[in-house]
Kinemage of the C-alpha trace (Angstrom):
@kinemage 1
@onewidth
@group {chain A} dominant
@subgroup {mainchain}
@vectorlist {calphas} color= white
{ca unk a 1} P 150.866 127.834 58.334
{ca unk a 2} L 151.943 130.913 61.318
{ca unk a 3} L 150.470 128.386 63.782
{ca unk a 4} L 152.937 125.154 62.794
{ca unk a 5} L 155.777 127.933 62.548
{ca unk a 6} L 154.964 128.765 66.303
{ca unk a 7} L 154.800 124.995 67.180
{ca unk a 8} L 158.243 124.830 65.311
{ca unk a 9} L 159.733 127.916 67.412
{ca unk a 10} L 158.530 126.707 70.677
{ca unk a 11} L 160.319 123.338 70.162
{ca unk a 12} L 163.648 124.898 68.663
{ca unk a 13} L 163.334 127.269 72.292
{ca unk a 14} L 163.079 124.026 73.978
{ca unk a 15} L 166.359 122.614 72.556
{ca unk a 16} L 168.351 125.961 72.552
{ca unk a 17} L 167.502 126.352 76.321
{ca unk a 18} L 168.559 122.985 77.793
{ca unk a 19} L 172.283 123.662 77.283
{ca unk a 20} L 171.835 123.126 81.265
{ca unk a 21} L 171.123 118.836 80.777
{ca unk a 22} L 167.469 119.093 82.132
{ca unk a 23} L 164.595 117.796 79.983
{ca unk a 24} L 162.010 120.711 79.050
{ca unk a 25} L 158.893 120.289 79.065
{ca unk a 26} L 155.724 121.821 77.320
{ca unk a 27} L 152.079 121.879 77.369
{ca unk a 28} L 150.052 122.197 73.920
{ca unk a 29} L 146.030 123.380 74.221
{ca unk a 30} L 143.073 124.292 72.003
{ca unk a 31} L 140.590 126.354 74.472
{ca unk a 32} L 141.406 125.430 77.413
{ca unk a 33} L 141.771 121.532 76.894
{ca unk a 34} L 145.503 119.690 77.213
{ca unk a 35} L 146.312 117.905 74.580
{ca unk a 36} L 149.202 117.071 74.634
{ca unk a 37} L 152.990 117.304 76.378
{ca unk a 38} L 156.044 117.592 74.673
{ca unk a 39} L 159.859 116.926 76.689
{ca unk a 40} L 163.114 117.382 75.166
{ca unk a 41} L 165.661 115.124 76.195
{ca unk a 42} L 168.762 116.828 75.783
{ca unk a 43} L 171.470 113.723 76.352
{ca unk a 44} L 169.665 111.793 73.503
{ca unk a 45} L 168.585 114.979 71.165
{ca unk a 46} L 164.757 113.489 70.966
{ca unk a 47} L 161.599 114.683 72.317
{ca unk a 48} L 158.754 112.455 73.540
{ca unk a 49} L 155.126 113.520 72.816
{ca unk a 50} L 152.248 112.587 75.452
{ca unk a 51} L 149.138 112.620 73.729
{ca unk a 52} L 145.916 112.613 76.185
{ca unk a 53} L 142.997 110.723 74.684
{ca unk a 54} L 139.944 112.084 75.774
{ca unk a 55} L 139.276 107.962 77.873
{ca unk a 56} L 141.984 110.121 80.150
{ca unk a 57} L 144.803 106.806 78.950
{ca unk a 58} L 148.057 108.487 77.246
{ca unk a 59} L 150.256 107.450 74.659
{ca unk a 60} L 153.775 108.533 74.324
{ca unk a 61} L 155.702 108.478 71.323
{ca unk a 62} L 159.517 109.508 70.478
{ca unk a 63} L 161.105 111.381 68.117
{ca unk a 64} L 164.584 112.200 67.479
{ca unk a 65} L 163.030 115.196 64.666
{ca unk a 66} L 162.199 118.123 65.523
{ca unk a 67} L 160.012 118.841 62.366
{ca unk a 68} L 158.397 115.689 62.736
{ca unk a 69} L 157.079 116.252 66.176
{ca unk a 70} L 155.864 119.733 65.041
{ca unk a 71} L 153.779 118.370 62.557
{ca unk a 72} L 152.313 115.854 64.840
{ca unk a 73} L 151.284 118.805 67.445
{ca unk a 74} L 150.220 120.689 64.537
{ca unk a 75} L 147.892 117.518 63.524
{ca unk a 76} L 146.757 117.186 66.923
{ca unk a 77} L 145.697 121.261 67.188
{ca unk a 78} L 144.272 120.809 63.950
{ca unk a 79} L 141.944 118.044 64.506
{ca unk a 80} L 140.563 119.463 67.903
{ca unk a 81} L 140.035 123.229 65.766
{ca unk a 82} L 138.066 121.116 62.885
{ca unk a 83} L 136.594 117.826 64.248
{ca unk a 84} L 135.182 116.029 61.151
């Protein structure tokens, strides 16, 4: 559960630090691997989540919740960790 806290802190940093206008942006990785980009759009209050599929296509999805989006890094960390 300390690692979907983390994810949650990073995002809240992300919001709380774009008082500025410009989008921030982070990387998430499990050893050394992307998978996935998160930007937070301050104007709109959402973040949009770039998920890299190992065929090297992307999908982006957008979320205007910031616990949502947590729990969808969190899924994504989680299922590179323990691949069934």
């Amino acid at each position: 559960m300390s690692q979907l806290l983390g994810i949650i802190q990073r995002l809240k940093a992300m919001q709380e630090g774009n008082e500025t206008g410009e989008v921030g942006q982070r990387r998430f990785e499990v050893n050394g691997k992307t998978l996935c980009q998160v930007k937070y759009f301050p104007a709109t209050e959402t973040f949009e989540l770039e998920v890299y599929g190992d065929d090297k296509k992307t999908n982006k999805y957008q979320f205007d919740d910031l616990d949502i989006t947590a729990i969808e890094i969190f899924d994504l960390v989680q299922e590179e960790k323990n691949p069934s």
